[in-house]
N, C-alpha and C positions, 0 to 999 in steps of 0.2 A: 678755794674760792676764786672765781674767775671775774673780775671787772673789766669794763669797757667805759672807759671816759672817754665821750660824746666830744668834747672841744679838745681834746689835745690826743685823741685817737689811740690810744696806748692802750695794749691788753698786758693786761698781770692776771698769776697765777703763783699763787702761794703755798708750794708744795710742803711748806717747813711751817709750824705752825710757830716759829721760837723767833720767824724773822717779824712778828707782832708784837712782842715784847720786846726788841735789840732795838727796834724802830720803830718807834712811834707814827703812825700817822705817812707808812710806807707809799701808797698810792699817789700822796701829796706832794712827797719828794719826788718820787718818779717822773710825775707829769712836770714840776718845775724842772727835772735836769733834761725831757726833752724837749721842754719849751725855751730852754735859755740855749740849750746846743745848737735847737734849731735856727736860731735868731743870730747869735754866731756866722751858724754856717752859710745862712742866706743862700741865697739859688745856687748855689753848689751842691744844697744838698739832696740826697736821694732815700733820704730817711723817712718813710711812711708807713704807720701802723706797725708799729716794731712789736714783737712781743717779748715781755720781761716774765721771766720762770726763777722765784728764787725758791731756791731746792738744797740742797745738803751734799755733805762730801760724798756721801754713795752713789746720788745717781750722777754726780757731775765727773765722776772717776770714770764709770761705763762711757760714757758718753765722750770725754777727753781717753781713753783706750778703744772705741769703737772707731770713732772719726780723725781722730789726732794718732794714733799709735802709741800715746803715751800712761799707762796704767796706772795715775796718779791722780787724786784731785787737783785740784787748782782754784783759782779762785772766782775769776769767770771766765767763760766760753763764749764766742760770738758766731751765731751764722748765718751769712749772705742768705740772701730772699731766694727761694726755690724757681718763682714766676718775677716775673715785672708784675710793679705795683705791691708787693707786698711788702712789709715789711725789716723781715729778718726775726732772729731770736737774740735775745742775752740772756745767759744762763748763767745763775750767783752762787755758790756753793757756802751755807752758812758757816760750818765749823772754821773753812779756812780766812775766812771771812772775819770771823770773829776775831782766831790767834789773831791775824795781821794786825788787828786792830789793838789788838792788849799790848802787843811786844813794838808798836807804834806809837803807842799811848795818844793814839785817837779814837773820837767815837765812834760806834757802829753805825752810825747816819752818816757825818762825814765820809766816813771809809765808804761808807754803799752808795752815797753822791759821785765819789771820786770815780768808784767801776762802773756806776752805773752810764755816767759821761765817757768815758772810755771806751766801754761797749758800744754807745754809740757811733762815738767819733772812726772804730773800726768800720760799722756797717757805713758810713759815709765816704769809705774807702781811707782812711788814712791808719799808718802802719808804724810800726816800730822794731823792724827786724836791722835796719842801719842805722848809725850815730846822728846821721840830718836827719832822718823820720824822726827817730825818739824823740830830740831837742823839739822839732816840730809841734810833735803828738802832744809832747809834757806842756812846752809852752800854751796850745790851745786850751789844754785842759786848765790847765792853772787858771787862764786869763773867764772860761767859762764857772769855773767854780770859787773865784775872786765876784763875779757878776751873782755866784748865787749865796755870797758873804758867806763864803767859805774860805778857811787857809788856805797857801798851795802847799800841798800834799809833797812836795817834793825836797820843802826844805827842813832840813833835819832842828828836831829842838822846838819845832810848831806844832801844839797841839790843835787838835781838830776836834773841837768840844763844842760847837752847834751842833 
């Protein structure tokens, strides 16, 4: 199922039919975490029409061993826009998504606010391959998924149960 929300420009594509059941009311979240990123990020940022693919460990494994070199699922992938002006992708892989979420003992909502903010925060260009990006990266996220009355995902013993 492919939607296009009109006001907040977001295309999703549902390639798992199990992430309708783990998350209620998916589209809804979506368009809130890139509406509160965006409002965050204010003219800095270069995020337009992103599109969101949540898919399953199979095809997120091809895809993170085709592009990444790495033969493993994960749990999302993000990729920079081909052209100017477009978007980008975030790609969710449900299984891994899920465990994270069990051995987290947060919800599947929570949990897919958290990537799916994160995903973005990458196509906006921000990183976490060094210890000032992470603290950076973690901090923004936190303070945007605090704004979308969410816990922060980072501190241990918080459950993420909206």
């Amino acid at each position: 199922m492919a939607l296009q929300s009109p006001q907040q420009r977001v295309n999703l594509l549902v390639e798992d039919k199990r992430w309708h059941r783990a998350v209620p009311q998916l589209e809804l979240l979506v368009s809130r975490a890139f509406n509160t990123t965006q409002r965050f990020l204010g003219k800095e940022t270069n995020i337009t029409y992103p599109n969101f693919v949540f898919s399953n460990d199979r095809q997120i494994k091809k895809l993170n061993a085709h592009f990444r070199g790495r033969n493993k699922p994960t749990n999302v992938l993000t990729f920079d826009p081909t052209y100017p002006g477009e978007g980008g992708d975030i790609i969710l892989a449900y299984e891994t998504m899920k465990r994270e979420s069990t051995e987290s003992q947060r919800s599947m909502k929570s949990h897919t606010a958290h990537l799916t903010v994160h995903g973005l925060l990458h196509l906006a260009g921000h990183d976490h391959y060094h210890p000032g990006e992470a603290r950076a990266m973690e901090t923004l996220e936190t303070r945007i998924l605090c704004a979308m009355h969410f816990a922060d995902p980072w501190k241990q013993g918080r459950r993420l149960n909206r």
